[in-house]
C-alpha positions in Angstrom: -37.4 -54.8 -24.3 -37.7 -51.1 -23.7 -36.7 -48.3 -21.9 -34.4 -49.1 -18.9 -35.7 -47.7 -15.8 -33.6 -45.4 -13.7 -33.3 -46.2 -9.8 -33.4 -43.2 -8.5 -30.3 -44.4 -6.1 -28.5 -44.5 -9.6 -29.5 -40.5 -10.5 -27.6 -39.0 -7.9 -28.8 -36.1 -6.7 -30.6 -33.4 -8.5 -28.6 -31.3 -10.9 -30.2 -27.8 -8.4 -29.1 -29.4 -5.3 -26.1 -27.4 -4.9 -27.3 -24.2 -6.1 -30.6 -24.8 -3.9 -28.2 -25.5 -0.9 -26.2 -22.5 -1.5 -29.3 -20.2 -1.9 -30.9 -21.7 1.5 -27.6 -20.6 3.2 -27.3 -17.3 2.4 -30.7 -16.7 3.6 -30.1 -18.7 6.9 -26.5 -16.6 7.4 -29.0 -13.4 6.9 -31.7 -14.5 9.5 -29.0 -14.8 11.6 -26.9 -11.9 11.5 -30.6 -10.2 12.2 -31.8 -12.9 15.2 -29.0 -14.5 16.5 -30.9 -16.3 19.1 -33.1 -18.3 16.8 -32.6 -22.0 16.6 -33.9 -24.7 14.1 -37.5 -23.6 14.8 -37.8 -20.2 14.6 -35.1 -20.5 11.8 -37.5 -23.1 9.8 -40.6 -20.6 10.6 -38.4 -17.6 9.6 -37.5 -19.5 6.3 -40.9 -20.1 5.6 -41.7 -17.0 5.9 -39.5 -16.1 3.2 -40.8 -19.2 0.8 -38.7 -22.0 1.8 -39.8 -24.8 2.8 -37.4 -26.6 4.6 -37.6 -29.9 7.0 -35.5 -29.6 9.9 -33.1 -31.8 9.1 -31.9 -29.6 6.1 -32.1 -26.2 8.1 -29.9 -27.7 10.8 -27.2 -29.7 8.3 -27.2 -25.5 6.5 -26.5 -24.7 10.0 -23.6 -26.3 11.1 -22.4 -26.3 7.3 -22.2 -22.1 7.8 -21.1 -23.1 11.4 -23.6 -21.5 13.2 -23.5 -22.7 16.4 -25.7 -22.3 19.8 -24.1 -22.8 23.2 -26.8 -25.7 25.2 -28.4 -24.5 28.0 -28.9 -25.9 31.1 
C-alpha cells in the first residue's frame, strides 16, 4: 500500500533528548550556584535569557533531577 506511518507514540523520544536534558542542567546548576534564591520563574526567565526556551514543567523536572531544592515559605 505504501509507506507505513510512524505514531509518534511508537518513535520514542528524540534521539537529542538526553543530550538536550543534560545541556539544560548544567546551565540550571550554574544559574544557581550564582542566584540561589531563584525559583522556576526567574529560573525559566534566566534560561531564556541565555537562549532556552524552556516550559516550566521541564525547568522544574531539571530541578529536582539536580536536586535543587527550595524550603516553602509560609
Amino acid at each position: 500500500m505504501g509507506k507505513k506511518i510512524q505514531r509518534s507514540w511508537e518513535l520514542g523520544r528524540h534521539p537529542y533528548a538526553a543530550t538536550r536534558d543534560h545541556v539544560l542542567k548544567q546551565h540550571i546548576l550554574e544559574i544557581h550556584k550564582k542566584h540561589k534564591q531563584y525559583g522556576h520563574p526567574l529560573m525559566k526567565t534566566a534560561l531564556r535569557e541565555r537562549g532556552f526556551f524552556a516550559n516550566y514543567k521541564r525547568v522544574d523536572v531539571c530541578r529536582i533531577k539536580c536536586t535543587i531544592h527550595h524550603p516553602k515559605k509560609g
